[in-house]
VOGU-3710 file (C-alpha; in Angstrom, 3 decimals, decimal comma):
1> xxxxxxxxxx> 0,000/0,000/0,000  1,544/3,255/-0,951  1,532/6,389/1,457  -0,248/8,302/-1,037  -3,185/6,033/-0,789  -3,823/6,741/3,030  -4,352/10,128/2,675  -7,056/9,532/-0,158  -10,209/11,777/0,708  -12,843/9,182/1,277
11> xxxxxxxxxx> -10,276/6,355/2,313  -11,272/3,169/5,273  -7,924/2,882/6,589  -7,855/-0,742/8,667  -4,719/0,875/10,440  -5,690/4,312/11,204  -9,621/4,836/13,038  -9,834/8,126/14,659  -13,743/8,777/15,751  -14,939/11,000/18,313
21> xxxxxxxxxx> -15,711/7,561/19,962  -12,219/7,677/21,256  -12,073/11,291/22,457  -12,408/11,333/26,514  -14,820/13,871/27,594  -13,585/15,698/30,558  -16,285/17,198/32,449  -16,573/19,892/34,786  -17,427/19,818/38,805  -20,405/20,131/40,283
31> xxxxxxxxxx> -20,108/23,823/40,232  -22,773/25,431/38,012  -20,392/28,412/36,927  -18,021/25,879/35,110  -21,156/23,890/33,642  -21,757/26,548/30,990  -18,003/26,906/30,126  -17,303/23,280/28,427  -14,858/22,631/26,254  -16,632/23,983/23,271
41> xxxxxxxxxx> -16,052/27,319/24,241  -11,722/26,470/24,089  -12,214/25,937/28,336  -10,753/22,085/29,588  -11,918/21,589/32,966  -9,234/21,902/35,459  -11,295/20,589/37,844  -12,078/17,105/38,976  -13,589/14,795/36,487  -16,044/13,630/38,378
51> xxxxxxxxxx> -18,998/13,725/36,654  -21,880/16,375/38,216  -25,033/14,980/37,996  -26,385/18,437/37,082  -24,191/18,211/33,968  -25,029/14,721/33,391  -28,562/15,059/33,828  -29,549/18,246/32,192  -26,834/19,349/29,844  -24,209/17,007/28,857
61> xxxxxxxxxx> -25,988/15,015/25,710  -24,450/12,930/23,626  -26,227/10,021/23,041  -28,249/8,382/20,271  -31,045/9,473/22,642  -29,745/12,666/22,939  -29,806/13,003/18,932  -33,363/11,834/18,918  -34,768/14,759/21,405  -33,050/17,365/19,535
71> xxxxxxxxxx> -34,182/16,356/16,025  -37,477/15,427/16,918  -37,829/18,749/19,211  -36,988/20,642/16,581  -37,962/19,309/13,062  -41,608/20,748/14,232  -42,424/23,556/16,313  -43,915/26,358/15,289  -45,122/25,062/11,648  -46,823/22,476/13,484
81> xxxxxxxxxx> -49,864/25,374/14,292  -49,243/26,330/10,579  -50,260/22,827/8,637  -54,227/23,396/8,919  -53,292/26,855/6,930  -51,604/24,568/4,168  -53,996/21,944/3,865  -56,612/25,097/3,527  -54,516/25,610/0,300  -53,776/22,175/-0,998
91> xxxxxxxxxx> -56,916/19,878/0,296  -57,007/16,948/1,998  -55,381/14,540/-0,432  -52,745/16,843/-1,543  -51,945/17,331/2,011  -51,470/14,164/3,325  -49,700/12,700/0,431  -47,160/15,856/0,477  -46,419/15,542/4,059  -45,970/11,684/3,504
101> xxxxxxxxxx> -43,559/12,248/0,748  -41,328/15,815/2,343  -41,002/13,272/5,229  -39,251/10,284/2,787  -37,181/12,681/1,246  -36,226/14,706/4,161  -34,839/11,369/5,649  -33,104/10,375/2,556  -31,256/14,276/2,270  -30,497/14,023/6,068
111> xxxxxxxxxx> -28,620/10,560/5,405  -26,776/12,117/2,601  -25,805/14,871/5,010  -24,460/13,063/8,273  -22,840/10,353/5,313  -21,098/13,450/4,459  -19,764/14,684/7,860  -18,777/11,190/8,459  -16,652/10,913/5,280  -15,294/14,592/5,874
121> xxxxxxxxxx> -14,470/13,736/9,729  -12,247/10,475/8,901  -10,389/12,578/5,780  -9,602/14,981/8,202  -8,118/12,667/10,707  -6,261/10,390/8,143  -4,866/13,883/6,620  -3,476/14,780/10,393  -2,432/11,488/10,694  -2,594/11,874/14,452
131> xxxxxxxxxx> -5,076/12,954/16,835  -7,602/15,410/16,236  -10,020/17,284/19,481  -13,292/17,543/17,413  -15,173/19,042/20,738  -12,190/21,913/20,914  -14,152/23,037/17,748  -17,319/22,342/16,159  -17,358/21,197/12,503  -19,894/23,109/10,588
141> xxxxxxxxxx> -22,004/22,450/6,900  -19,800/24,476/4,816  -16,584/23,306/6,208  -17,759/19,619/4,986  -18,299/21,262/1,621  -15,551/22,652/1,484  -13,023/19,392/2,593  -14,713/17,367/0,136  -15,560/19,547/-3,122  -13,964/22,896/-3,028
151> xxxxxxxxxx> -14,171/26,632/-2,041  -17,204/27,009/-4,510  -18,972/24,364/-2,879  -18,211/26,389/0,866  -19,737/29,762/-0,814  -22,632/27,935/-1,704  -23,679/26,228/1,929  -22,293/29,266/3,329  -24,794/31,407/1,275  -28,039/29,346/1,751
161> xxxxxxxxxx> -27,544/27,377/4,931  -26,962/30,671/6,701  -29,904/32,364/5,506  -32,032/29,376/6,516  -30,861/29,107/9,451  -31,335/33,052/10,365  -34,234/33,114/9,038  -35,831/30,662/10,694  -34,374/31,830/13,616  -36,477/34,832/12,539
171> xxxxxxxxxx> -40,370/33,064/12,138  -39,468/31,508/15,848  -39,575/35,331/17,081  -42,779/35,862/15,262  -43,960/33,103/16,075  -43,527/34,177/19,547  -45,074/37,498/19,587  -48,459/35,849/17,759  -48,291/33,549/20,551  -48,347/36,308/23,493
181> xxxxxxxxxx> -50,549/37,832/21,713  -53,379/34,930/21,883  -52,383/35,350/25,794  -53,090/39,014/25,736  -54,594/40,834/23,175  -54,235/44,547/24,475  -50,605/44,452/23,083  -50,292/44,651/19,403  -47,655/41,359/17,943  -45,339/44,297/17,104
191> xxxxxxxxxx> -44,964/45,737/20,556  -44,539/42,100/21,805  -41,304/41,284/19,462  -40,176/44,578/21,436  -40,549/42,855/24,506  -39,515/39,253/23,682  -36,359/40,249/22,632  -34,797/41,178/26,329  -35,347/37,215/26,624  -34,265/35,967/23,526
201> xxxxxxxxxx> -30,696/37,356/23,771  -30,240/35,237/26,854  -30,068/32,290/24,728  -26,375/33,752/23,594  -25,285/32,287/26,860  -25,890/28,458/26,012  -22,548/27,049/24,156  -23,823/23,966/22,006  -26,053/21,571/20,922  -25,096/19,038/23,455
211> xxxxxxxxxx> -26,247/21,678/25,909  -29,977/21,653/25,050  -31,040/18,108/26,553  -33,661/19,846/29,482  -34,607/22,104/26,437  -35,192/19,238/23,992  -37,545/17,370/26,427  -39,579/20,292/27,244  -39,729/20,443/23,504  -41,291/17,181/22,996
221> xxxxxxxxxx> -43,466/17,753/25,939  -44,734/20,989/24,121  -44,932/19,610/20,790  -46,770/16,572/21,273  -49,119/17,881/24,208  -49,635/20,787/22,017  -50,854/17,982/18,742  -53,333/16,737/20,521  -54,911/18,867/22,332  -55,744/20,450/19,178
231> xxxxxxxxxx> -56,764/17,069/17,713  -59,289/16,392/20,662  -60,426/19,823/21,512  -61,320/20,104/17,351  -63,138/16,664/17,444  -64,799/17,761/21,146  -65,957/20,736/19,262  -67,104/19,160/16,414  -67,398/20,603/12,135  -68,556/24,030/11,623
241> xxxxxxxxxx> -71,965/23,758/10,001  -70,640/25,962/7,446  -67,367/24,247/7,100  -66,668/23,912/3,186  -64,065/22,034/1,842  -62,668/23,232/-1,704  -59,061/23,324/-1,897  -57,463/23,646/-3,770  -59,194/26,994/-5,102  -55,929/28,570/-6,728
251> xxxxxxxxxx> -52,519/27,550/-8,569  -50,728/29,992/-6,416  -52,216/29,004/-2,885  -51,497/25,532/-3,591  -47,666/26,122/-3,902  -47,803/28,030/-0,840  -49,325/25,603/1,064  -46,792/22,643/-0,778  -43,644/24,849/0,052  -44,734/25,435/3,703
261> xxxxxxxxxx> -44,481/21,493/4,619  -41,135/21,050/1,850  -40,083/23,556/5,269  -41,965/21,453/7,636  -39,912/18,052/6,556  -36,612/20,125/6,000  -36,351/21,440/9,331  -32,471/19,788/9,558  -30,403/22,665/8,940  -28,476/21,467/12,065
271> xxxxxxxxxx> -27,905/18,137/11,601  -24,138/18,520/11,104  -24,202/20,167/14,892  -26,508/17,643/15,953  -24,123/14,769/14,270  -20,631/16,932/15,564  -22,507/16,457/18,886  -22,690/12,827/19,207  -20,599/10,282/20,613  -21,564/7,399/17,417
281> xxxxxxxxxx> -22,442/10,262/14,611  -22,622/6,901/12,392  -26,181/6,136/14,023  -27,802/9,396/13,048  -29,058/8,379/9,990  -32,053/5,522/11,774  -32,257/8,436/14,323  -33,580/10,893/12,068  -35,888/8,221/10,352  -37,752/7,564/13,625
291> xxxxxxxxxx> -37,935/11,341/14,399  -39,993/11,631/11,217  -42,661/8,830/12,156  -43,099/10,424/15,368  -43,110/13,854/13,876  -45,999/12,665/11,098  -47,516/11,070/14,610  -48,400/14,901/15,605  -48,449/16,514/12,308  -51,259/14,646/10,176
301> xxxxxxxxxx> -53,909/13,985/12,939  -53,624/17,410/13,835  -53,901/19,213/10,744  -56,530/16,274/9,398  -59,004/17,565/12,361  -58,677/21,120/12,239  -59,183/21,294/8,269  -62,340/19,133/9,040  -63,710/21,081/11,560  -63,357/24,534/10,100
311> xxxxxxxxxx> -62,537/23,426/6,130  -61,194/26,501/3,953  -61,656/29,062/6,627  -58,369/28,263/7,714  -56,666/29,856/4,785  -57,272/33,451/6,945  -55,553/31,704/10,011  -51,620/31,369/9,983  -52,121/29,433/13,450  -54,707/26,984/13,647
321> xxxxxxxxxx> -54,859/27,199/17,539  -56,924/30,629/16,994  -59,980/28,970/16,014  -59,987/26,707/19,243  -62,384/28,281/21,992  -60,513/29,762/25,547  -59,830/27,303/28,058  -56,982/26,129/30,174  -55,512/23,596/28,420  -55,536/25,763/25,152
331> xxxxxxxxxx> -53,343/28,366/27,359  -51,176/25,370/28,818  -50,213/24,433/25,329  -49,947/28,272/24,459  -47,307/28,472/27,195  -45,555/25,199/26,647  -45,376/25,981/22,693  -43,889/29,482/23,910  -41,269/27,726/26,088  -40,368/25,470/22,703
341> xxxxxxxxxx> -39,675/28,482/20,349  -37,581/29,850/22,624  -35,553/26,955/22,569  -36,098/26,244/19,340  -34,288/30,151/18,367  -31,251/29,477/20,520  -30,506/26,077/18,927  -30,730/26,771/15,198  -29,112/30,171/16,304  -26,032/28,132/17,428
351> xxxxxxxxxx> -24,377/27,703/13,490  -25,253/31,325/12,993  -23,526/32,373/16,446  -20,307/29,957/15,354  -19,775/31,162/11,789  -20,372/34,897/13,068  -17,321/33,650/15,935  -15,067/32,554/12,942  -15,541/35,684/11,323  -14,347/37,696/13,937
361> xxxxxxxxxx> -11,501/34,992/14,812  -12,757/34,240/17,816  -14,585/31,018/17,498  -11,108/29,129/19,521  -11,087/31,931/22,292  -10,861/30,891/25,680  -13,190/33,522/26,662  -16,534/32,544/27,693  -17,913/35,739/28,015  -16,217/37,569/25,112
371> xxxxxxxxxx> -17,777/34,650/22,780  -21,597/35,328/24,257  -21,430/39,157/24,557  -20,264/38,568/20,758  -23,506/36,949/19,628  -25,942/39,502/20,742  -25,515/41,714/17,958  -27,082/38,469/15,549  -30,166/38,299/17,824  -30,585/42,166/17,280
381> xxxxxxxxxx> -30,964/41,413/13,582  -32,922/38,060/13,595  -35,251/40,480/15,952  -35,247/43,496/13,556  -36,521/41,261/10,420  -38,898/40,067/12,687  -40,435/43,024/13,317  -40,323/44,193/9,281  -41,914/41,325/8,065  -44,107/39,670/10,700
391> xxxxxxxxxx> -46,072/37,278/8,320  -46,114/34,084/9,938  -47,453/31,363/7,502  -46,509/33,044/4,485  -42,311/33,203/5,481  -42,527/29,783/6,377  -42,785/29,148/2,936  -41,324/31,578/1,480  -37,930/30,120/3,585  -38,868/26,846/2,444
401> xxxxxxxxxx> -38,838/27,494/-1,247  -35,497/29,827/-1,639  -33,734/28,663/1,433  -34,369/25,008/2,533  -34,747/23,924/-0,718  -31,229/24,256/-1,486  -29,679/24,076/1,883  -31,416/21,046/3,275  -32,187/18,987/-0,059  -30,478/20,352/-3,556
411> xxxxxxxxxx> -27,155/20,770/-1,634  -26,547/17,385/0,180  -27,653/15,124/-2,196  -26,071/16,862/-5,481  -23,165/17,116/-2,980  -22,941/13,534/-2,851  -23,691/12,616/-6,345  -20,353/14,958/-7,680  -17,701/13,405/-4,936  -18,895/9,521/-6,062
421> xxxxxxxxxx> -19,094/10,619/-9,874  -15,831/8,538/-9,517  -15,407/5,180/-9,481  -12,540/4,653/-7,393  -13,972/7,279/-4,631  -17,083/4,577/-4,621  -14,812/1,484/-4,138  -12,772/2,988/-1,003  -15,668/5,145/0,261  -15,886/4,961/4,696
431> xxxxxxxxxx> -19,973/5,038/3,418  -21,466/2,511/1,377  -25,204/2,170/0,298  -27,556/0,497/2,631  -27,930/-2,986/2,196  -31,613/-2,802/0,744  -30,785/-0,068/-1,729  -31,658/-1,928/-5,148  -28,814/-1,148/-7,777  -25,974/0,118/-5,058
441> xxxxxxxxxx> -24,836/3,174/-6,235  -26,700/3,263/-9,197  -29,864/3,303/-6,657  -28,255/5,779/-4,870  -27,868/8,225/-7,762  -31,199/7,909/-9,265  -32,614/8,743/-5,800  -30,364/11,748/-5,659  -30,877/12,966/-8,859  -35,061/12,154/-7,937
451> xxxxxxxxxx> -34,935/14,380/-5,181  -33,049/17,239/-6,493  -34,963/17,603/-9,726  -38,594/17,869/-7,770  -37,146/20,047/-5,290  -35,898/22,337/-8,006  -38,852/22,397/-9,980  -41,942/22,058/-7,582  -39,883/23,997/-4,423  -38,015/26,147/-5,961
461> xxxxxxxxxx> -39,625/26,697/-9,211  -43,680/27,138/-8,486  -43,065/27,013/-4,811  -40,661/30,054/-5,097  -43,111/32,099/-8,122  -46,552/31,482/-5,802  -44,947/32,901/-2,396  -42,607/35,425/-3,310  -46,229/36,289/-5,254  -47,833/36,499/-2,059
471> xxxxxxxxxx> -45,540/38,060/0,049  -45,417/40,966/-2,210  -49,266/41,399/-1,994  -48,977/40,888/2,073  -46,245/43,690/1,663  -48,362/46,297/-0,635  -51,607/44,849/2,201  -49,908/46,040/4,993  -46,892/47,505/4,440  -43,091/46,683/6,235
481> xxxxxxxxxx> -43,159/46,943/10,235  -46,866/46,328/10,472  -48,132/46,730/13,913  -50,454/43,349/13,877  -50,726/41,489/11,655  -53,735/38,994/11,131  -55,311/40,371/14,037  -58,756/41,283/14,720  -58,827/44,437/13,992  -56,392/44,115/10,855
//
């Protein structure tokens, strides 16, 4: 075997196996003020390892587990209120057959992603030859890109994953503000995204994904208490006599309501940190597949029930919870859904706040608080394109067509189709198709090339025309900054 050969990009060395596996964790003491300084932030505990059961319990997560309660926490949040607004657009069949197939090939572009990271993570250790701290720094989309295709390849995740990410960061504040304001009505959503925003920047102080166990349950707890409650209280209250059911009315409604769940299924614009987090990264790919049956779990009943109940009136409410009469357990999942987003902001904002840290050369400073005074400038952004265009719905899917479509589907599988255009990359390759995949790589491509070419036609193409469409009309409606938007006096 010649030397050459062991540095190949994509190579399975027998002799050489450096994983994050290997890496020992050193964790802090039981004091809380060195819990949120781990070793993320360029900080090695110098005190015992002992493990606190604070840490252990609460923050340090790095399991398969672990991986499970963040993806599932956060593929639906928000956009879970939204779906009865989309199937207002698209009808029943159209709806349940598009959230059936986003959630196939959101799995399939989240396996090309992590097989990606993986092959990216051993090149970089064979190419070091020795070993490599992959918690002293966090590996991030674009770096992947750009170890395994080029700088062109970098600029492009750069571009789009970025934007995703920050603006989705940006619907969670709305989302928020819509939220207080089903709690109390005498403030106007605008004056509430004012408000919120004193809490949202205290998210800057939590370092990384692994951080965000406590947060991730609470998220299930919100998201699934949240799913049915609706589904109950909507069959408890029964259809609307005048309920009509005619979607799909409109070419351009119908796109919207398509693009909003291609962002509902495509809500992995942090698997890489999710992946970088885990102790077997390998094992993400069947965690992400059973976050999306218990994701479709909350997401069809719920949006099945409200479209029956109230049929095509939903397509004047963004959040289907309006429509649900006042009671206690409508304000408990209020609350709880309130508690979710503002999780949900602080871990998608995580990639932003690192690439922002690498820009000012900063990302491997020993400074905790340097590195979270740093971010809060990015949350004053996210907060001040919240407040210009507040309309929740209609961004989801406008994010969904120009964003996620390339940064969560066109990217990771045309990714993967260039680097094994090549034979020899195939043969040698750390990641091989799955055992059931009919055709090996031929399989593999066709898929790929499947998935990109519907994404790029129906997301981006008519997905893209019909809500850039409607946001300009929502723009000449009501203008930039709007005060409050879809409410009752609007």
């Amino acid at each position: 075997m010649s030397r050459s050969s062991l540095f190949h990009p994509v190579f399975k060395s027998t002799t050489i196996s450096i994983t994050t596996t290997t890496v020992p964790r050193i964790l802090g003491s039981g004091v809380l003020f060195h819990l949120v300084r781990p070793r993320c932030f360029g900080m090695a505990s110098t005190q015992s390892s002992k493990q606190s059961w604070f840490y252990v319990l609460f923050l340090e997560g790095t399991s398969v587990f672990d991986a499970w309660l963040n993806s599932s926490s956060f593929q639906v949040s928000q956009v879970l209120l939204t779906l009865p607004y989309s199937f207002a657009q698209l009808g029943f069949v159209s709806g349940i057959a598009y959230q059936i197939l986003y959630a196939a090939m959101g799995c399939w572009s989240c396996y090309m992603t992590s097989s990606l990271y993986v092959i990216y993570r051993e090149k970089r250790a064979m190419r070091a030859n020795t070993f490599v701290d992959y918690e002293a720094q966090s590996i991030l989309w674009y770096e992947v890109l750009d170890g395994l295709l080029g700088s062109n390849w970098k600029l492009a995740g750069l571009v789009v994953n970025l934007g995703y990410q920050i603006l989705t960061c940006v619907i969670f504040l709305v989302g928020c503000s819509s939220l207080s304001y089903l709690l109390n009505s005498y403030v106007d959503k605008r004056t509430w995204t004012i408000l919120l925003v004193f809490c949202f920047i205290l998210i800057v102080f939590i370092p990384r994904a692994q951080h965000y166990r406590i947060w991730s349950c609470i998220g299930i707890v919100a998201t699934s208490y949240t799913a049915w409650y609706i589904t109950i209280a909507t069959i408890y209250h029964g259809k609307n006599s005048n309920a009509t059911h005619s979607a799909p009315n409109n070419t351009a409604g119908y796109f919207v309501g398509a693009t909003n769940l291609l962002y509902t299924f495509g809500g992995h614009a942090v698997t890489i940190e999710i992946v970088d987090a885990m102790k077997k990264p390998e094992k993400f790919k069947t965690v992400y597949f059973y976050c999306s049956a218990y994701i479709l779990t909350l997401t069809l009943p719920s949006a099945i029930a409200v479209y029956w109940a109230f049929g095509d009136s939903m397509a004047h409410h963004a959040y289907s919870i309006v429509v649900l009469p006042d009671s206690m357990f409508r304000v408990t999942a209020i609350v709880l859904m309130l508690v979710h987003q503002f999780m949900q902001f602080g871990f998608l904002s995580l990639p932003v706040f690192m690439k922002w840290e690498r820009l000012l050369g900063i990302h491997g400073s020993s400074n905790y608080y340097l590195k979270s005074i740093s971010r809060i400038p990015v949350v004053l952004v996210m907060w001040f394109v919240a407040i210009m265009v507040p309309f929740i719905g209609l961004i989801d899917s406008v994010v969904g067509a120009v964003f996620a479509s390339f940064s969560v589907y066109v990217l990771p599988c045309t990714a993967h189709m260039v680097l094994f255009k090549s034979s020899s990359y195939r043969m040698i390759s750390v990641e091989q198709p799955p055992s059931w995949m009919p055709w090996n790589w031929i399989g593999m491509y066709c898929v790929n090339l499947a998935v990109v070419l519907w994404v790029l036609i129906v997301g981006v193409g008519f997905g893209g025309w019909a809500s850039l469409v409607a946001l300009r009309h929502n723009i000449n409606s009501f203008g930039l900054f709007p005060q409050c938007y879809q409410c009752k006096s609007s």
